[in-house]
C-alpha positions in Angstrom: 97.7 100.9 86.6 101.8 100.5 86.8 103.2 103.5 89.0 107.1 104.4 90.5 107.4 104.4 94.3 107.7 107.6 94.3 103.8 107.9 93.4 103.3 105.1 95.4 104.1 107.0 98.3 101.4 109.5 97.4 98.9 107.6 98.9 96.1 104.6 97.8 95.5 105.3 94.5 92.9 102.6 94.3 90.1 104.6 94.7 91.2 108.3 93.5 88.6 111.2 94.4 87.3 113.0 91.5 88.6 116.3 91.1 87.5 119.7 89.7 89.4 121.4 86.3 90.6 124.4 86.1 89.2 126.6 82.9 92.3 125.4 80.7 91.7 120.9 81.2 87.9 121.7 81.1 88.3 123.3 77.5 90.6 120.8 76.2 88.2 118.1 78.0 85.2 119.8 75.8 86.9 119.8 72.5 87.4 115.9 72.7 89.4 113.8 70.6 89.7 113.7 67.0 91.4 110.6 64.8 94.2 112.2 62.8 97.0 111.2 60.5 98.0 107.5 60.8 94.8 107.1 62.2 96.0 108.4 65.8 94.3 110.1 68.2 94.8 113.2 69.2 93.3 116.1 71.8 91.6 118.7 69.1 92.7 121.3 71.5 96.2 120.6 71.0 96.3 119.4 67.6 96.7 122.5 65.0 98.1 123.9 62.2 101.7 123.3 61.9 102.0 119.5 62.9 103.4 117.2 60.9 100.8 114.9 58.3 103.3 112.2 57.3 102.9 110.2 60.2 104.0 106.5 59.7 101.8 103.5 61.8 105.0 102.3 63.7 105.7 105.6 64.7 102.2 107.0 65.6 102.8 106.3 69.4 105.7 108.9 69.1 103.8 111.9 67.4 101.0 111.2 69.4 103.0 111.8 72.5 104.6 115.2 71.2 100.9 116.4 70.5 99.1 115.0 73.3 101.5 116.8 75.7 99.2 118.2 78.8 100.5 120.9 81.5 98.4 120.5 84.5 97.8 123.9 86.0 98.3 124.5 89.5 95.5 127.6 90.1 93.7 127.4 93.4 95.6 124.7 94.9 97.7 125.4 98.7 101.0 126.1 98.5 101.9 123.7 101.6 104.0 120.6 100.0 101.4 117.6 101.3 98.1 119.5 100.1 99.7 120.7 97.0 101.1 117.1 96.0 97.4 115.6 97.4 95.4 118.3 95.3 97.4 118.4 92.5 97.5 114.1 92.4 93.8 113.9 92.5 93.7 116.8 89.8 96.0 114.7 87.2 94.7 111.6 87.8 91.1 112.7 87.4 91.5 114.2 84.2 93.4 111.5 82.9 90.6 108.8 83.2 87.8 111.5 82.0 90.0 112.1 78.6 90.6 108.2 78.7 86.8 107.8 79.0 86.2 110.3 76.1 88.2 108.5 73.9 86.8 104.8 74.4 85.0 103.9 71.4 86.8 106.4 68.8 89.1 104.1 66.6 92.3 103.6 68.9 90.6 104.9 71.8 90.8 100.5 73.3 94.9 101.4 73.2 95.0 104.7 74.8 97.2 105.4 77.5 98.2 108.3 79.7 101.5 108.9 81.3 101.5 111.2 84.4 104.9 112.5 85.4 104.5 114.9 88.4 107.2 116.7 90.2 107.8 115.6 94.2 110.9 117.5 94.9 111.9 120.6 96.3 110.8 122.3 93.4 107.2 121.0 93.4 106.0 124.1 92.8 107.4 125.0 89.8 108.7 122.2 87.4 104.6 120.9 87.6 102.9 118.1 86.3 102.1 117.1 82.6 100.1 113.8 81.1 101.2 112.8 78.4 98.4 110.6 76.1 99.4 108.1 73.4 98.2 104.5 71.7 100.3 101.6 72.0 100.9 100.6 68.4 103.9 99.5 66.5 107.4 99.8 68.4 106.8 103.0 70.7 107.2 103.5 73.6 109.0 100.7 75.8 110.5 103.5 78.2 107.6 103.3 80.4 108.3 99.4 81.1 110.7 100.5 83.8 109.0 103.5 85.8 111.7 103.3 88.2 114.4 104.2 86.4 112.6 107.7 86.8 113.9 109.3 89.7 112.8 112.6 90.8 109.2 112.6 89.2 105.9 110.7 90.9 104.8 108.4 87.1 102.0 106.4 86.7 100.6 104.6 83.4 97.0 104.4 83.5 95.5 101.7 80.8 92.3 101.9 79.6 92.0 98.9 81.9 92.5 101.0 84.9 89.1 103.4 83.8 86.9 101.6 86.9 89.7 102.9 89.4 88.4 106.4 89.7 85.6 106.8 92.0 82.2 108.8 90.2 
């Protein structure tokens, strides 16, 4: 698991606690994955009508991360800037290696990743947090070699390498 400093500075994220959902991840958690154009993978609660079909293998990465594009509510979690940050930390985190899990053994589920980009300034409260899920595959991405060159958001890439890091 590669992270900036600014997630760093979150805390040990060695052993992350498991978190609970709200309604909105549980749903999209109990849809599951489905393989799609290009053979990608994509969240079946985010993947409708209206998406493009001619996907081509180089660029799968790419449409995968426009599709697989998840807000991470902020329901029931303090308003104070440390327990926010904590809660809302353990939130992403934990339901980025459960829809990691989920995906392991679909085809392209072994080059998964997830991409969590969460908001640490002073406006914390409302620019949120969003994980972002594609497979590595052809030329996409190579933005997230450099996680420091993102600035004001906590980011950390989470392999499926990285699935024994979150404690049961």
């Amino acid at each position: 698991m590669r992270m900036n400093q600014r997630m760093r500075e979150l805390g040990d994220r060695e052993n992350i606690p498991q978190a609970a959902f709200p309604i909105e991840l549980r749903d999209l958690l109990d849809e599951g994955w489905r393989n799609g154009p290009a053979r990608s993978l994509l969240l079946k609660g985010l993947y409708g009508k209206g998406w493009r079909t001619d996907w081509e293998y180089d660029h799968v990465g790419a449409r995968e991360y426009e599709v697989n594009d998840v807000w991470v509510p902020s329901a029931g979690l303090s308003k104070n800037r440390a327990d926010f940050l904590s809660g809302m930390t353990a939130r992403a985190f934990s339901f980025a290696f459960t829809a990691l899990r989920l995906a392991q053994g679909l085809d392209g589920g072994d080059t998964l990743v997830a991409v969590i980009s969460m908001s640490v300034d002073s406006d914390y409260l409302s620019s949120g947090t969003t994980i972002k899920f594609f497979t590595r595959r052809g030329t996409y991405p190579d933005y997230f070699e450099d996680l420091e060159r993102f600035e004001l958001d906590a980011v950390a890439v989470i392999e499926p390498t990285d699935l024994d890091k979150l404690a049961q």
